[in-house]
N, C-alpha and C positions, 0 to 999 in steps of 0.2 A: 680427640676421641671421648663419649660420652657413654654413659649408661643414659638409656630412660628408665626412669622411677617405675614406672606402669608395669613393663613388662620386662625388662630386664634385659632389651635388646640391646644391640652396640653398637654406637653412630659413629663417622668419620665425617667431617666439615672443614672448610680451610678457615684460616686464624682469620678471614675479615669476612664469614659467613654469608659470601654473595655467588661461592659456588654452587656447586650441585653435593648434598649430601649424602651419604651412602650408608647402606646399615651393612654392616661389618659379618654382623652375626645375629642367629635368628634363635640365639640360645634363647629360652622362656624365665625368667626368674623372676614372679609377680613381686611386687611391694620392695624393688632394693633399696634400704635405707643407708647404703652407705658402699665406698669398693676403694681400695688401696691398690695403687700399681708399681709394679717394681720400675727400674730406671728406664730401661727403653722398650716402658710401656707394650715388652711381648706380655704379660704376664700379669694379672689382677685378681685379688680376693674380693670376693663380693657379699657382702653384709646384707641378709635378709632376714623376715621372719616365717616363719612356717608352723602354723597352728598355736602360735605367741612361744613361741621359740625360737629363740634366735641361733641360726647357722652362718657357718661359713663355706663358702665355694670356690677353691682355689682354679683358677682355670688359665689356658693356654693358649695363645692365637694365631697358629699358624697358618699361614696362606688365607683362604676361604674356611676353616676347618678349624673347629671348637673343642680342644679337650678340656676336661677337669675333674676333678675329684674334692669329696666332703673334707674337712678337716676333720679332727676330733670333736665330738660332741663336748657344749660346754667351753668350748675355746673363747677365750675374750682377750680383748686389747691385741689383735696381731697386729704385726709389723713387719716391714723387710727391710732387710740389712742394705743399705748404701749402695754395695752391688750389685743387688737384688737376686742373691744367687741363695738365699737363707732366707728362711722369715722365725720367728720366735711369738709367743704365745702362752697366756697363762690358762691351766684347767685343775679343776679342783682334785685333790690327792687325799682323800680322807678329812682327816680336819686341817691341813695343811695348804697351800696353792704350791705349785708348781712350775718353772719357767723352762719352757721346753725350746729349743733349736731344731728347726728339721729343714731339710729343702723344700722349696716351695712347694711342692707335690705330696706335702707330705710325709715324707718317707725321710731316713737315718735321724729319727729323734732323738733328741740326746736330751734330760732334763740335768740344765744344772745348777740352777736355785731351787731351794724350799722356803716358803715365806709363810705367817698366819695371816698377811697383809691382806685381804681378800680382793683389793682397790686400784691395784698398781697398772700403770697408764704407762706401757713401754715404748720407748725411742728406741732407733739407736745411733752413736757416735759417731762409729768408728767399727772397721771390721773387725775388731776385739771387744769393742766395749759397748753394752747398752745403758741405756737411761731407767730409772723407774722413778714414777713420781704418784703419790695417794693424790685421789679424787680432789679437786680442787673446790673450796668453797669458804665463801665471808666469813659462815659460822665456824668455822672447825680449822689449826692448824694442817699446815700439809709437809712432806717432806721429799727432796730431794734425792736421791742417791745413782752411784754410778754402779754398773754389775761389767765386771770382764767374763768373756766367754770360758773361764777358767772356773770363776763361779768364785770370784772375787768381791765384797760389795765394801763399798766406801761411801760415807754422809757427803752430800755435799752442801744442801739449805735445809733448815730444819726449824718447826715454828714459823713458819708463813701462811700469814691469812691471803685468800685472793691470788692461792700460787700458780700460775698458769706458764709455761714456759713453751719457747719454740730454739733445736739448736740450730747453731751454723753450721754449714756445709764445710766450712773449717777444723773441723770435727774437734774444736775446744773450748768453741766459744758458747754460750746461751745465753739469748734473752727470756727475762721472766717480769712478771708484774708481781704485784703486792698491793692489799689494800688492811687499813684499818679491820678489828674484828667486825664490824657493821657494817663493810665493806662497802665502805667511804673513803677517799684521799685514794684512789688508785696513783698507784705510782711504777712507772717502767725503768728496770735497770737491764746492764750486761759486764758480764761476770765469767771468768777464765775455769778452767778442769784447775789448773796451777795454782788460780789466787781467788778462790772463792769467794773470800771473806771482803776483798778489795771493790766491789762491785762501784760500776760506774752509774750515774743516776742519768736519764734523759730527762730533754726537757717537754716533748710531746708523750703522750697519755692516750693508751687501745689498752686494748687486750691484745698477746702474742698471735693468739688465732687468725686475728686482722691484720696480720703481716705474711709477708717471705721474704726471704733473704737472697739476694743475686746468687746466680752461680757463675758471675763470671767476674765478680770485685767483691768479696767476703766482709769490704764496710758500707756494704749499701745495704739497705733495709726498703722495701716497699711498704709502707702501712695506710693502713684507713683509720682515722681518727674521729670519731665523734666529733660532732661542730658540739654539740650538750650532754655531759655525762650526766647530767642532773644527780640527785639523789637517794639514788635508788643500789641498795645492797648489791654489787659488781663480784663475782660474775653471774650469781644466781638469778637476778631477777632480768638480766635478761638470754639466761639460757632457756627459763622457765615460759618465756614468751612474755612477760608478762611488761614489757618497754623494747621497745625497738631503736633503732640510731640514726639520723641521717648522717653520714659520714663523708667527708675528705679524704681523697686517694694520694699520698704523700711519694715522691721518691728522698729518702734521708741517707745521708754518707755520716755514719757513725764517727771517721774519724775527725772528718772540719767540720761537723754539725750543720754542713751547707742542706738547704733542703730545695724540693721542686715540687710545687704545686701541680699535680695530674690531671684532680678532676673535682671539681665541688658543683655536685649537683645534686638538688634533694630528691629524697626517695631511696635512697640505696643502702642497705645495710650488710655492709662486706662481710665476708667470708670465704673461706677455701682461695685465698687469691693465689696464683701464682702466673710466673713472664714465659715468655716465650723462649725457647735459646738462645738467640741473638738480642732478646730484651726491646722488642719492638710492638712489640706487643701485652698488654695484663689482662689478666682474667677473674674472674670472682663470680661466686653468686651470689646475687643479693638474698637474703635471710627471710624478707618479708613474702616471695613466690615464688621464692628457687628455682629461679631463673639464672641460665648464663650470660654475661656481660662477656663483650671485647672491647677493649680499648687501644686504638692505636694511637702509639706514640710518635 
């Protein structure tokens, strides 16, 4: 299932794209610049802009038949919970931010952090516990922390240049990168809720974003690797556009460091990957036309 960019319609395609296509829904939502869906994909938030204002559009898919409703104006960084039966979301409270819980529709908000962090980029774990991590970038320290749905917050990295993190469906585990403050020497670790401090170093080099994680062996990692990171301040200069990647499509077993080569063919600069359920399949789009790839395995 797809959004298009254009119009914000909703496509259904089979995984090796030699079926017949079907558009799902003739909902209208011009310019989607982004949409999160909960687990079994009934349910998506859809990120657009509206007169340079950015909304959210929680909506529903039943049968042929489209519900949905706005979130709160202002809302940023949503996310849905692992079961996808919650999502959470920060909106400004005065001079404060806010970390609201609601059901996906919106409705039984509960806010239960207060932060001045205005940055914070939410996961979540575990059905008790979220993630909050500030903006990530070369120049400027980032920090880590965990929040329980209790409204609990705990450090977990603090001081990281180049922090960029992706968790495991394990709901303990996270990979993060690091780079020098000039954001040079990127470097990839993974590191426990239990032993933070313990981090384990890899020996292959992305960004988290250029990965997922199986869901069906919690030590395999999919990643795209740069064949050249060259030298260029990681991750800004190329969120900025301003360097692209030709990348390597990796399958990695964290625990025997065995690896398997997927795919190296130039032109591709991965993004948003993730497998099929039986893992026969990857997906991504490449960065440079935002285009979908399949890859059968």
């Amino acid at each position: 299932k797809y959004f298009l960019r254009s119009t914000g319609h909703l496509y259904e395609t089979p995984f090796d794209g030699r079926g017949e296509t079907k558009r799902l829904s003739n909902l209208t939502i011009p310019g989607v610049l982004d949409a999160v869906w909960n687990r079994n994909q009934s349910r998506a938030i859809i990120l657009f802009s509206d007169n340079n204002e950015l909304k959210h559009f929680s909506t529903l898919y039943v049968g042929t038949s489209t519900e949905g409703v706005f979130l709160a104006d202002n809302a940023q960084s949503v996310a849905f919970s692992p079961a996808g039966d919650k999502i959470s979301y920060l909106i400004p409270a005065g001079t404060l931010y806010s970390l609201i819980t609601a059901a996906p529709d919106g409705k039984s908000q509960k806010s239960i952090y207060s932060t001045p962090v205005p940055d914070f980029e939410i996961s979540w774990i575990s059905k008790s516990l979220l993630s909050l991590k500030t903006k990530s970038s070369a120049f400027a320290p980032s920090i880590l922390a965990t929040l329980s749905t209790a409204g609990v917050l705990d450090l977990l990295l603090t001081n990281k240049s180049g922090l960029d993190i992706l968790w495991s469906p394990d709901q303990h585990t996270v990979l993060y990168s690091e780079t020098k403050m000039d954001g040079k020497d990127l470097s990839l670790f993974l590191t426990t809720l239990e032993k933070p401090l313990e981090a384990k170093t890899l020996s292959f080099k992305t960004l988290p974003e250029k990965c997922t994680w199986s869901l069906n062996d919690f030590a395999i990692l999919y990643c795209a690797t740069p064949n050249d990171l060259g030298r260029s301040s990681l991750p800004d200069s190329w969120w900025r556009g301003d360097i692209s990647f030709d990348d390597a499509l990796w399958k990695i077993n964290t625990e025997t460091v065995e690896t398997r080569l997927l795919l190296n063919e130039p032109g591709f600069d991965m993004i948003d990957i993730f497998a099929s359920p039986n893992e026969n399949y990857i997906f991504f789009v490449n960065k440079k036309d935002s285009r979908l790839w399949g890859l059968g395995l």
